[in-house]
C-alpha positions in Angstrom: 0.0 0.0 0.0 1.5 3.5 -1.0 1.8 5.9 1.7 0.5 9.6 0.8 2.7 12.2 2.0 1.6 15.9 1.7 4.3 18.3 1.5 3.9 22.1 2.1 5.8 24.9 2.8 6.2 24.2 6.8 7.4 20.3 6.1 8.8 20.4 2.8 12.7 21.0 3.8 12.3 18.2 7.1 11.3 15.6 4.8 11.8 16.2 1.4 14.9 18.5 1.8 13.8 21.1 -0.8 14.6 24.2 1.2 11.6 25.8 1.6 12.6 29.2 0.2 12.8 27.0 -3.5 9.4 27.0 -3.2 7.4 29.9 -3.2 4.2 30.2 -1.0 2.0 30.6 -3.6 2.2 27.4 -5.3 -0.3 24.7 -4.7 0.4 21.9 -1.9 2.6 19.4 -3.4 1.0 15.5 -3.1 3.5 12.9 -3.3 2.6 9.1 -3.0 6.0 7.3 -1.6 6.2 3.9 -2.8 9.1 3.3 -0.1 7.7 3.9 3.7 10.3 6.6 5.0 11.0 5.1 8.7 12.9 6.8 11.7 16.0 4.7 10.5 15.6 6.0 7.0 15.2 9.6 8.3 18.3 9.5 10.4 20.2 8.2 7.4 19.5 11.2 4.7 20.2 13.2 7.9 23.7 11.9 8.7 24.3 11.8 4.7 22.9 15.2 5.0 25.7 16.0 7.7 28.8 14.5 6.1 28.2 15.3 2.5 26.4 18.6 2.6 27.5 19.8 -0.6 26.8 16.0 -2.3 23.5 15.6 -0.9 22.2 19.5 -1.4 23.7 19.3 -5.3 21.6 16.0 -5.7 18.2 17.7 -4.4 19.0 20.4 -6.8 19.5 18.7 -9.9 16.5 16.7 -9.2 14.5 19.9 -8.6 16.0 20.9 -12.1 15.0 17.8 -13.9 11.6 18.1 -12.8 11.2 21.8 -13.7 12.7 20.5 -17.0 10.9 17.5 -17.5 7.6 19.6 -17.3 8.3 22.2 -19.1 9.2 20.0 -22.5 6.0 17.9 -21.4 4.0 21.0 -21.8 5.3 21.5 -25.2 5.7 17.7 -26.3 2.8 15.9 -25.1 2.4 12.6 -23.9 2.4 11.5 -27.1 6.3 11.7 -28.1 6.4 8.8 -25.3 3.6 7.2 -25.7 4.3 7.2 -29.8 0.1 7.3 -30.1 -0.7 4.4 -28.6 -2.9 4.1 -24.8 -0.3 2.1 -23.0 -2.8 -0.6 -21.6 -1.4 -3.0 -22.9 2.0 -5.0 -22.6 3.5 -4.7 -26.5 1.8 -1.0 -26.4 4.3 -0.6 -23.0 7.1 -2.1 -25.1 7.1 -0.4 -28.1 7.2 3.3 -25.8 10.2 1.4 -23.9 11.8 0.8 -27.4 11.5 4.4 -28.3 13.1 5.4 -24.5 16.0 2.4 -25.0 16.9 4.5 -28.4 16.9 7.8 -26.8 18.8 6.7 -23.9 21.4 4.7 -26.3 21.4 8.2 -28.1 22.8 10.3 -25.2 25.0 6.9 -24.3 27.0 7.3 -28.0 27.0 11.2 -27.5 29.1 10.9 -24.3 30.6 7.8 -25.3 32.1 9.6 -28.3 32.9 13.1 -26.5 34.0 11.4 -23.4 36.1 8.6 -24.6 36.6 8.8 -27.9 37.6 12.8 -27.8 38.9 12.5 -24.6 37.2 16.5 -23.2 34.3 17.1 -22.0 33.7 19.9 -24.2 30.2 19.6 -26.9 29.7 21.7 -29.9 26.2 21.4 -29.5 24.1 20.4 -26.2 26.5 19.9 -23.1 27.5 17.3 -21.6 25.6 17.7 -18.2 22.4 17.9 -20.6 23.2 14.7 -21.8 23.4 13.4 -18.5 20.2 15.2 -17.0 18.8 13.7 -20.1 19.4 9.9 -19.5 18.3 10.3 -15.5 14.7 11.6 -16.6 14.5 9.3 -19.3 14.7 6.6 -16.6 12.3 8.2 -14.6 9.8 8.4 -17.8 10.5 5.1 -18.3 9.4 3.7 -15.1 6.2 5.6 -15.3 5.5 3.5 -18.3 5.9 0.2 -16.4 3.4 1.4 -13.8 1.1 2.4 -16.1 1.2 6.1 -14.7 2.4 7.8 -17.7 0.2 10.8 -19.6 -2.2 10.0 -16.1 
């Protein structure tokens, strides 16, 4: 069973770890079903992590915060449909073919970095950087599993 865990602006840095100021006070309450109960033994880990890698652990919020503000704003101009590729996704070879179409943009960012990385040896692009690429692949993977739980364009 999911938990439901409403986060606003009095709880959102305690369990979340947003910092509160990142989100302004006149944005709607944020509703977040955890699929992982966060226990006292969970809590005390973040904050320990929290305590020894400050920079590490606040950088990680951050770019997820990014990828989020990213990922919705090229949903709001894509559509569900560039993931979807048309189809409903109710049913198993519908859920596959949308995977294919992830597996190929994923493999696309893979040979980018592959080729600037290793093969030119800088991490210098001509085109999209390198940290795009990577922010790239880590919400692809999130797209991806809301594919497999059937949550996607819901």
């Amino acid at each position: 069973m999911a938990k439901k865990l409403v986060i606003d602006d009095d709880n959102v840095e305690a369990i979340v770890g947003f910092a509160s100021t990142r989100v302004p006070k006149e944005n709607p309450v944020f509703e977040l079903k955890l699929y992982q109960e966060v226990n006292t033994e969970t809590i005390e880990i973040i904050e320990k992590l929290t305590e020894m890698y400050p920079e590490t652990v606040g950088g990680f919020k951050e770019y997820m915060l990014e990828e989020f503000i990213t990922f919705c704003k090229k949903q709001y101009d894509y559509g569900p449909g560039n993931i979807s590729v048309g189809t409903q996704l109710k049913t198993d070879k519908e859920k596959m073919i949308s995977l294919k179409g992830l597996w190929f943009r994923c493999n696309d960012k893979i040979q980018r970095l592959f080729n600037i990385i290793l093969v030119r040896d800088t991490l210098v692009a001509t085109n999209e950087s390198v940290e795009d690429a990577w922010m790239d692949l880590s919400v692809y993977g999130k797209i991806a599993r809301l594919v497999m739980s059937g949550r996607w364009s819901k």
